[in-house]
DRENPA-357606 format. One line per 4 residues: number of its first residue (from 1); their letters; for each residue x, y, z of C-alpha. Coordinates in nm, 4 decimals, decimal comma, padded with zeros to 6 digits. Layout:
NUM) a) X:Y:Z ~ ...
end
This chain:
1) xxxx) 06,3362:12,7796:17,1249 ~ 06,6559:12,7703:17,2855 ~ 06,9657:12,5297:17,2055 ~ 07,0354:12,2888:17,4683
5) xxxx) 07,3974:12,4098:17,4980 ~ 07,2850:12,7353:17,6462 ~ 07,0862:12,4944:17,9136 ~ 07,4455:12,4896:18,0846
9) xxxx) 07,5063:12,8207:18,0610 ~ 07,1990:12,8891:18,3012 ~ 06,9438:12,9118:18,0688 ~ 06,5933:12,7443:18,0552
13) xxxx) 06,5215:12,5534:17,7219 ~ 06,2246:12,5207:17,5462 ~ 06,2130:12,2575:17,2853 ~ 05,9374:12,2560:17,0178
17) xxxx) 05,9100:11,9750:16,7524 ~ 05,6053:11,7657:16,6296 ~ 05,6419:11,4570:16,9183 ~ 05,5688:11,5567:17,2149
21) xxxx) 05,6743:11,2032:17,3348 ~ 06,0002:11,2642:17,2447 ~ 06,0519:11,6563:17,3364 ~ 05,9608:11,5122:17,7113
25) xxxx) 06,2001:11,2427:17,7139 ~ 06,4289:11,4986:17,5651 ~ 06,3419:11,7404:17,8762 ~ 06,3731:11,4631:18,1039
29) xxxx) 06,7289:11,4448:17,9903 ~ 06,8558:11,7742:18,0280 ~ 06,6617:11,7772:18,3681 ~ 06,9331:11,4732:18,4882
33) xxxx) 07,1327:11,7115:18,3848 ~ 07,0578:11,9985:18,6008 ~ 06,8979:12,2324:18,3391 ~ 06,5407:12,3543:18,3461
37) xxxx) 06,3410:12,2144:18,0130 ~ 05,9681:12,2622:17,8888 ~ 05,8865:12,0861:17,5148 ~ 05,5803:12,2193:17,2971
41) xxxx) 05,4286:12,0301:17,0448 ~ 05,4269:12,1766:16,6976 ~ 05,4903:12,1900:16,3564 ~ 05,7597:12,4534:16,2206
45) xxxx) 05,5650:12,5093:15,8434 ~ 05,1927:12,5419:16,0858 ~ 05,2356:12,9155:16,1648 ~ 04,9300:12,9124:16,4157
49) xxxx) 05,0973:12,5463:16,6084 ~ 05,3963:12,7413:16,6501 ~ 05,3089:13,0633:16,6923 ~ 05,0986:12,9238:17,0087
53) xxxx) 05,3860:12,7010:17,1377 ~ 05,6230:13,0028:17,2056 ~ 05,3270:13,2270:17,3329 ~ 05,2702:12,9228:17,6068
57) xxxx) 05,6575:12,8703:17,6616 ~ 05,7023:13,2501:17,7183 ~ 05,4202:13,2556:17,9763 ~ 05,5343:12,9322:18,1761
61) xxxx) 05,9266:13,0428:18,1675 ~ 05,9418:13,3999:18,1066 ~ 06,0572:13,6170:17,8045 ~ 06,2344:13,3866:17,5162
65) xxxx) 06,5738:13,5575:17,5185 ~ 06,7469:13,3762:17,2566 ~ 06,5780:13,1720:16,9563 ~ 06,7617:12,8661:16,7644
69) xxxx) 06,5564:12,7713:16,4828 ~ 06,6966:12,4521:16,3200 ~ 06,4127:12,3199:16,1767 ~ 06,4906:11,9902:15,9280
73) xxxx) 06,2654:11,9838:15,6509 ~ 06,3793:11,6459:15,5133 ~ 06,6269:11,6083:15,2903 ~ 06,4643:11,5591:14,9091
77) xxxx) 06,7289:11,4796:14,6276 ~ 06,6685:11,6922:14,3756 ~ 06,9617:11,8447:14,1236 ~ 06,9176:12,2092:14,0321
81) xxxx) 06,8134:12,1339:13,6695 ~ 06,5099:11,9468:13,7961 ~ 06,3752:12,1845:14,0884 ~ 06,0588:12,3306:14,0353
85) xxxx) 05,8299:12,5146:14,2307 ~ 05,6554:12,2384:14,3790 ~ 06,0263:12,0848:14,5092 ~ 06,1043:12,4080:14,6550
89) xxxx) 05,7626:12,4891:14,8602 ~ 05,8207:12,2228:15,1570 ~ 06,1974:12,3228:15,1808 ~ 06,0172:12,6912:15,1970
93) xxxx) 05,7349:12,6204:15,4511 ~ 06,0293:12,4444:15,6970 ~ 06,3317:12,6554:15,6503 ~ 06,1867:13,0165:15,5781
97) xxxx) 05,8033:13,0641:15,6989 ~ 05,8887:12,8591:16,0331 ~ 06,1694:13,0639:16,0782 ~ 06,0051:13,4073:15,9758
101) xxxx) 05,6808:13,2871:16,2128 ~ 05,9267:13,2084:16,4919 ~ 06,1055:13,5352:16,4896 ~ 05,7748:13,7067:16,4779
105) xxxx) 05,6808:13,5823:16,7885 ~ 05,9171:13,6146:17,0233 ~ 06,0455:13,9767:16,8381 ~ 05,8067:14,2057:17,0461
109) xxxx) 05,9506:14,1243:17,3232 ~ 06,2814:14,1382:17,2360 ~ 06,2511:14,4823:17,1077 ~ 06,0417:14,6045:17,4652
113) xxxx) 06,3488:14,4493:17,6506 ~ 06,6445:14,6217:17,3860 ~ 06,8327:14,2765:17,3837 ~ 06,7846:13,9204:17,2001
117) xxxx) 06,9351:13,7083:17,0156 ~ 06,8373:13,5001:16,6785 ~ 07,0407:13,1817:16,5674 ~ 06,9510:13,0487:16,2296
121) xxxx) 07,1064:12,6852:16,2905 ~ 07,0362:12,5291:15,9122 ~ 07,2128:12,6902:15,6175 ~ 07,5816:12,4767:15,5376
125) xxxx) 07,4119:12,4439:15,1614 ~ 07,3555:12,8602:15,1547 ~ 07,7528:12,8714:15,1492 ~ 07,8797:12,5703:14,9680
129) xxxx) 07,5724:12,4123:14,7389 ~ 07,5182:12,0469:14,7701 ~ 07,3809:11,9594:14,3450 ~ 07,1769:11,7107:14,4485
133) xxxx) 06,9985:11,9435:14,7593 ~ 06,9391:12,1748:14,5099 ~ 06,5727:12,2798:14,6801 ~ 06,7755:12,2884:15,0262
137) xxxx) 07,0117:12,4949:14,9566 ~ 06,7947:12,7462:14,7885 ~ 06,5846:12,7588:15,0840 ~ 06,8803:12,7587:15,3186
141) xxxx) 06,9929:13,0881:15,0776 ~ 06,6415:13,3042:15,1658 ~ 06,7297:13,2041:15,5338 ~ 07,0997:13,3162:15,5588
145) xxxx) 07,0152:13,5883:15,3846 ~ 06,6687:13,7155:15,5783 ~ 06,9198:13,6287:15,8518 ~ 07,1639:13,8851:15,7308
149) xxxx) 06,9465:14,1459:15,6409 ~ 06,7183:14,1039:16,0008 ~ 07,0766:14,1617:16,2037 ~ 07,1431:14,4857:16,0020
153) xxxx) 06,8367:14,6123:16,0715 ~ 06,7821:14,5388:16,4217 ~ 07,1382:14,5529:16,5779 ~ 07,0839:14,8927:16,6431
157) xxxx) 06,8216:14,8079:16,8830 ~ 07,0248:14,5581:17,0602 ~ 06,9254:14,2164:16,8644 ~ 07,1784:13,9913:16,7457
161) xxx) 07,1077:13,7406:16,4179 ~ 07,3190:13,5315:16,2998 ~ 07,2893:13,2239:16,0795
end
């Protein structure tokens, strides 16, 4: 998945969300706009949808070089006294297992080219807690910090994360 900013900086963009309705209107726009735009149904917390969608985008436009993930799992009010386990599993399946099933994918590749880059786009609650998106920003937390920990280990081999 690439950010449509880096459209205009000569990129192609692949967009991947659950309507595909709207990712090719979305296309269609950037496409006015001069930049080159493929969207891929699928869900962010369905590992095999997703998993598939970047396999397909990487065949049709060539190697994913950079990956946004800024997947929005709903926002659930929930203050930290009253999260449980079963508040923080959706805010898990969206913010961390998307984002860990992303990175798997398009990683290989990254690593057999020595250069890539990995945006974490989600994570304002990691920093400065919201009390009432208590689930959020504990999800947002395992992110930034599975962000943080994947650029240490891999900038050595030429990938850059950064959330």
């Amino acid at each position: 998945m690439k950010g449509p900013t880096l459209g205009g900086h000569g990129f192609d963009v692949v967009l991947i969300s659950r309507n595909q309705n709207k990712l090719d209107a979305l296309a269609g726009a950037l496409a006015e706009s001069g930049i080159t735009a493929e969207g891929f149904a699928a869900g962010i917390a369905d590992a095999d949808q997703l998993t598939g969608a970047l396999k397909v985008a990487a065949e049709q436009l060539g190697r994913i070089d950079v990956l946004e993930v800024s997947p929005h799992a709903g926002l659930s009010v929930a203050q930290p006294e009253a999260v449980t386990l079963d508040h923080l599993r959706p805010q898990a399946d969206n913010l961390l297992s998307g984002a860990v099933t992303a990175v798997q994918a398009v990683l290989p590749a990254m690593l057999d080219a020595g250069s890539g880059t990995v945006l974490f786009a989600t994570g304002g609650g990691a920093i400065h807690p919201y009390a009432m998106l208590a689930d959020t920003n504990v999800a947002q937390a395992w992110q930034r910090n599975w962000a943080l920990t994947l650029h240490n280990s891999l900038a050595v081999r030429g990938i850059y994360a950064a959330s």
